[in-house]
C-alpha positions in Angstrom: -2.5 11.9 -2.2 0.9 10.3 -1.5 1.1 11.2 2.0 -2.5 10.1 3.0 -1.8 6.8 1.4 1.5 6.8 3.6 -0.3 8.1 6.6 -2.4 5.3 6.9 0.0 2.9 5.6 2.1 4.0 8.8 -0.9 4.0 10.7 -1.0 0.1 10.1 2.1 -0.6 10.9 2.6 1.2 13.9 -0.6 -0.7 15.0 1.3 -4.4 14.5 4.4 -2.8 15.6 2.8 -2.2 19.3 4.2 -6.0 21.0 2.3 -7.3 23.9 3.3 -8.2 27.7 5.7 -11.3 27.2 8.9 -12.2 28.1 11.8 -12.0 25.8 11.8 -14.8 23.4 7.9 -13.7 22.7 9.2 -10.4 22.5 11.7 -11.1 19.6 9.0 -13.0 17.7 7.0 -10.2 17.5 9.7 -8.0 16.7 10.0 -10.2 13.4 6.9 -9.5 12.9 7.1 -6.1 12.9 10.0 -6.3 10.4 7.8 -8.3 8.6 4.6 -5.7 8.6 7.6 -2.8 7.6 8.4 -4.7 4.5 4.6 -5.1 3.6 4.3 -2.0 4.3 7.3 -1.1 1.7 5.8 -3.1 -0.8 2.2 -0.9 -0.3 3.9 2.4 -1.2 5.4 0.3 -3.7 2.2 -0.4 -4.8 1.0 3.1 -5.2 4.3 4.6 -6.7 4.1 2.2 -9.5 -0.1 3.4 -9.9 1.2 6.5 -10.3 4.1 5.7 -12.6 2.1 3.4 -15.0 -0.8 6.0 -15.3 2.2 9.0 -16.5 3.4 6.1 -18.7 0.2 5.8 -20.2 -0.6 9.2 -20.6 2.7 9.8 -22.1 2.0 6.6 -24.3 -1.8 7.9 -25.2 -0.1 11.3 -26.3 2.7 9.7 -28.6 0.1 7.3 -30.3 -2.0 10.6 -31.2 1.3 12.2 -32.6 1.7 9.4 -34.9 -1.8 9.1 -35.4 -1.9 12.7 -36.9 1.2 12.3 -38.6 -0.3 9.2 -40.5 -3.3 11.3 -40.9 -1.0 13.7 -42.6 1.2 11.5 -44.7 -2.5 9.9 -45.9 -3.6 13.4 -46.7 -0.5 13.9 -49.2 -0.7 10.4 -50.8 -4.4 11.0 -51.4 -3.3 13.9 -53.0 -0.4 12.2 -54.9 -3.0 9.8 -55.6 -5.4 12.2 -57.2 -2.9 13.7 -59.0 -1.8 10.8 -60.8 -5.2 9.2 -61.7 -5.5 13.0 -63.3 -2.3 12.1 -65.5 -4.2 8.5 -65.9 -7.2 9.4 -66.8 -5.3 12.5 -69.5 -3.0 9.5 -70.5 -6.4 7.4 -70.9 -7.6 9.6 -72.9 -4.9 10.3 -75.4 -4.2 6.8 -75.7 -8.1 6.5 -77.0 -7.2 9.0 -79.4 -4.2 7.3 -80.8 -6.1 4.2 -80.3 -8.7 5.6 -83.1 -6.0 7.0 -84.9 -4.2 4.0 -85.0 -3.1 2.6 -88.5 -1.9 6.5 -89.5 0.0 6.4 -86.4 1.3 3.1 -87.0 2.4 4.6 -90.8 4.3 7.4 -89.6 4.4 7.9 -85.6 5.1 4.4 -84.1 7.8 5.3 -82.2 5.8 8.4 -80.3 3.3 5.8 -79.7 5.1 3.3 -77.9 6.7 6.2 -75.7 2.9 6.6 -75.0 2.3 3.0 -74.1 5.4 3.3 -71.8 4.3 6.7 -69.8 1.0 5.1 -69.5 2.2 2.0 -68.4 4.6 3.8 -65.7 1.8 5.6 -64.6 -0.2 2.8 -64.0 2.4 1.1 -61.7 2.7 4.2 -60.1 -0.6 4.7 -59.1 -1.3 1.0 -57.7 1.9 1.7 -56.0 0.2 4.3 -54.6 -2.6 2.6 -53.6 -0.7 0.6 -51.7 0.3 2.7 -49.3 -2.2 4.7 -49.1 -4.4 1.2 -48.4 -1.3 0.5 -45.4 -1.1 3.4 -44.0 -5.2 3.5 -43.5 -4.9 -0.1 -41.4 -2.0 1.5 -39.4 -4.1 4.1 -38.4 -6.6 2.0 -37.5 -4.6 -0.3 -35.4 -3.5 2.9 -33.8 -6.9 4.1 -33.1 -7.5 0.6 -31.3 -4.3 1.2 -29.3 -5.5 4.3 -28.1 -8.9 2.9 -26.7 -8.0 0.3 -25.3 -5.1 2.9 -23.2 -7.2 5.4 -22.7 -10.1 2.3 -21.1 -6.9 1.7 -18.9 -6.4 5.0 -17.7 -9.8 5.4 -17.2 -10.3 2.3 -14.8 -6.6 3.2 -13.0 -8.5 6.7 -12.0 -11.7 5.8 -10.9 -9.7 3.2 -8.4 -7.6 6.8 -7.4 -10.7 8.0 -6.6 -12.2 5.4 -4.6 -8.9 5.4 -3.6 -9.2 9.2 -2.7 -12.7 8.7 -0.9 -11.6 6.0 1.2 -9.1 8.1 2.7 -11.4 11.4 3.2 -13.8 9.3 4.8 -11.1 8.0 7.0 -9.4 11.4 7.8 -13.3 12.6 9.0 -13.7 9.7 11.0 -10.6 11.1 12.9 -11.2 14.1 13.1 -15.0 13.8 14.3 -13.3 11.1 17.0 -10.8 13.5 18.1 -13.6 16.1 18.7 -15.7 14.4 20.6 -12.3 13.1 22.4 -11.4 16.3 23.3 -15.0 17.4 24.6 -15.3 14.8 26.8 -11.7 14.7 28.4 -11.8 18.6 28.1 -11.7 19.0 32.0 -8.2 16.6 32.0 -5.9 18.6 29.9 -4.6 20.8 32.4 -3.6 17.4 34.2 -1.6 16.2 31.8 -3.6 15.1 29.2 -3.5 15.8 25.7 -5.0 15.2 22.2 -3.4 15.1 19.2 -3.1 13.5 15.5 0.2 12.5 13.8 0.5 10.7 10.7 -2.9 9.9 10.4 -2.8 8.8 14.0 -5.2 9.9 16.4 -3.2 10.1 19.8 -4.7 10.2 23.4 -1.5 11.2 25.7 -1.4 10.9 29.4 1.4 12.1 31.9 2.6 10.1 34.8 1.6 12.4 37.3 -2.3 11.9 35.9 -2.0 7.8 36.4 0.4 6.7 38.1 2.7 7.2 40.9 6.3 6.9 40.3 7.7 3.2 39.9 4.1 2.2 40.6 1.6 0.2 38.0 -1.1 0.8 39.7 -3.5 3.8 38.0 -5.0 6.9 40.1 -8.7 7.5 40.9 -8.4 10.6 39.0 -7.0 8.9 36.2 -9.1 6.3 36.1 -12.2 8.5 35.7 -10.4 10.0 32.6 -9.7 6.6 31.2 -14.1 5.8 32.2 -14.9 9.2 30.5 -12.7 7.7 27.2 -13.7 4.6 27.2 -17.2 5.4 27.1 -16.5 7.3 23.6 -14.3 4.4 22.4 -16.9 1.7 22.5 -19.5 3.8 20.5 -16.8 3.7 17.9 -16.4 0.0 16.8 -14.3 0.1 13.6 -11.5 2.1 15.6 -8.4 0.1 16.6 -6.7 0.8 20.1 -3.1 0.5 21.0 -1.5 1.5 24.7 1.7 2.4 24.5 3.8 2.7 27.8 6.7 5.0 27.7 9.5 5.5 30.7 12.2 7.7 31.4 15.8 6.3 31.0 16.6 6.0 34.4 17.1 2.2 35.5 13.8 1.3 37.6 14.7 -0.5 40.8 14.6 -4.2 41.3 11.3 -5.2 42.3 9.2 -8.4 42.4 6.4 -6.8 40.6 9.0 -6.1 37.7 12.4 -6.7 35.9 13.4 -3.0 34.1 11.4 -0.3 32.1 10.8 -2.3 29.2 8.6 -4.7 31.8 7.3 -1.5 34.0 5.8 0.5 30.5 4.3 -2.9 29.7 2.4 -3.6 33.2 1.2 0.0 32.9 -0.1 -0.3 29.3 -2.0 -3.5 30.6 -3.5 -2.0 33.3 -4.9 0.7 31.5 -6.5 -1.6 28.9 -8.1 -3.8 32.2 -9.9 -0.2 32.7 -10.7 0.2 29.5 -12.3 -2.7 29.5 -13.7 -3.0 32.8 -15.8 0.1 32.0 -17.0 -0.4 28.4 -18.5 -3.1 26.0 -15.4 -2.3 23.9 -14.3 -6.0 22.2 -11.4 -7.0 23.5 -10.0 -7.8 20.2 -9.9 -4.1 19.8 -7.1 -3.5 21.9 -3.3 -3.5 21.9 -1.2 -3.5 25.3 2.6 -2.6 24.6 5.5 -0.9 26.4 8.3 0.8 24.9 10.1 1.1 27.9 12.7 4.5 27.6 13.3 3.9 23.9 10.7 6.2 21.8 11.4 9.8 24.3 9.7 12.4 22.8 12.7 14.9 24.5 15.5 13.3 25.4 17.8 16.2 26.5 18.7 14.3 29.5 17.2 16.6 32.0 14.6 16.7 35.1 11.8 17.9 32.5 12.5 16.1 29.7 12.3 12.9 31.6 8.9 13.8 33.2 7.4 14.3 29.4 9.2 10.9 28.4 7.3 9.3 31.3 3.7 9.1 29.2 1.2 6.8 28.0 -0.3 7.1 24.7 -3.3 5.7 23.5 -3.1 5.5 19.8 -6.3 4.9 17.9 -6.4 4.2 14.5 -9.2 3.2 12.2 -9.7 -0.1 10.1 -7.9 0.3 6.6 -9.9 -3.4 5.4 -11.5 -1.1 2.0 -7.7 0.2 1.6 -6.3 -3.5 1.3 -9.2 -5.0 -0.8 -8.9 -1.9 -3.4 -5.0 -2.1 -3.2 -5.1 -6.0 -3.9 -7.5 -6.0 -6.8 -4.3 -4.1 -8.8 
């Protein structure tokens, strides 16, 4: 369950990681908030380490108040004993003090010493016995305060596990969300894999991945007609899924681009491409702007970077990264 919750706790942040087309200053804002969303993001998996730490504290807690519970259950059982034992000797006593009671003036003639040995034992006994009482009266209001200690855990184990499972539920419904949007991805782009194209899922990610060669021509930010029509055929299965965020990610090789008016360096070129593949996106769908995400991440994510002719045609990609909304996640995580 862990590594769902991280999965779409990554899934978030790579979402507010993605930075949008603007120049440098904007650009290091943004990167603070990233930093920002990473240590939120920390203190989520915080979150969940500690559910899962205080509900094997409180098991381990529920299971030690039952061990003392049956040991005071135990120790009662032998003072009740104890107990029954010596209100036998009291009652015997009782009874033989009656007898010298009746008997008393020929006892007092010739046997007053026995008699006041009597008196004593009885007397002992007595204080012995309400003694007894005592504790065995404590130790009955311990065990009770014990037996209210357990409830009350065990009501708060109970409540901690039926948010695990909502918890649970919310994911699964989230991870079949995916996997029916990466189905119907993949049967309408079917006819653009061997292109270039691919679809994928990584941490809880669902990933769209063009090649260059299917939208652009080298150094250009300008998108294909064949690529277009891929980016028409997607977009026509994004907008019938509204609660699915969208981030385009532009992705270069590291080899410096050339000065040009249209832009600076890679970092400005994967960001120009990103945007004009959201202008499609949107241009052919009702998909809410709001929706989208336009970043570049020039030649610093490579997915090979061995330096070589084919590793830099795979590093020169865009990805589409969808990801759904995780609003239930937050609102179950923030009622802790």
């Amino acid at each position: 369950m862990n590594t769902n919750i991280r999965s779409w706790f990554s899934v978030l942040i790579l979402l507010l990681m993605a930075v949008s087309c603007v120049p440098t200053q904007k650009f290091r804002e943004m990167e603070s908030k990233k930093m920002d969303l990473n240590e939120e993001r920390d203190e989520l998996f915080a979150s969940n380490e500690k559910l899962n730490v205080d509900n094997l504290e409180m098991k381990s807690r529920i299971a030690s108040i039952e061990s003392d519970l049956e040991g005071v259950q135990t120790k009662q059982e032998k003072v009740q004993e104890e107990y029954d034992k010596l209100k036998s000797v009291y009652d015997e006593l009782s009874r033989r003090y009656d007898d010298l009671s009746q008997s008393q003036e020929a006892l007092l003639k010739g046997h007053t010493r026995e008699t006041k040995r009597l008196l004593t034992e009885l007397q002992k006994t007595q204080q012995d016995l309400l003694a007894k009482e005592d504790i065995l009266r404590e130790l009955e209001e311990n065990a009770s305060r014990k037996m209210v200690d357990l409830e009350r855990l065990r009501a708060e184990l109970e409540e901690r596990n039926q948010r695990l499972v909502e918890l649970e539920q919310i994911m699964n419904a989230k991870d079949k969300q995916m996997k029916s949007l990466k189905d119907a991805i993949s049967k309408a782009l079917y006819g653009f894999e061997k292109e270039g194209l691919s679809v994928y899922t990584k941490n809880g990610m669902l990933y769209v991945s063009m090649d260059e060669k299917l939208l652009f021509k080298t150094g250009s930010i300008e998108v294909d007609p064949r690529g277009v029509e891929a980016l028409r055929v997607l977009a026509g299965v994004l907008e019938q899924n509204r609660d699915i965020k969208i981030t385009v990610e532009g992705h270069t090789d590291d080899v410096p681009v050339r000065s040009n008016a249209s832009f600076a360096d890679n970092w400005d070129l994967s960001v120009k491409r990103a945007t004009s593949i959201v202008r499609i996106l949107l241009d052919n769908s009702s998909i809410d702007a709001t929706r989208l995400v336009a970043s570049g991440r020039g030649e610093y994510l490579p997915i090979d970077d061995a330096g070589t002719v084919e590793s830099r045609q795979k590093n020169r990609r865009t990805e589409i990264i969808l990801t759904p909304r995780l609003d239930e996640l937050y609102n179950l995580l923030g009622s802790e």
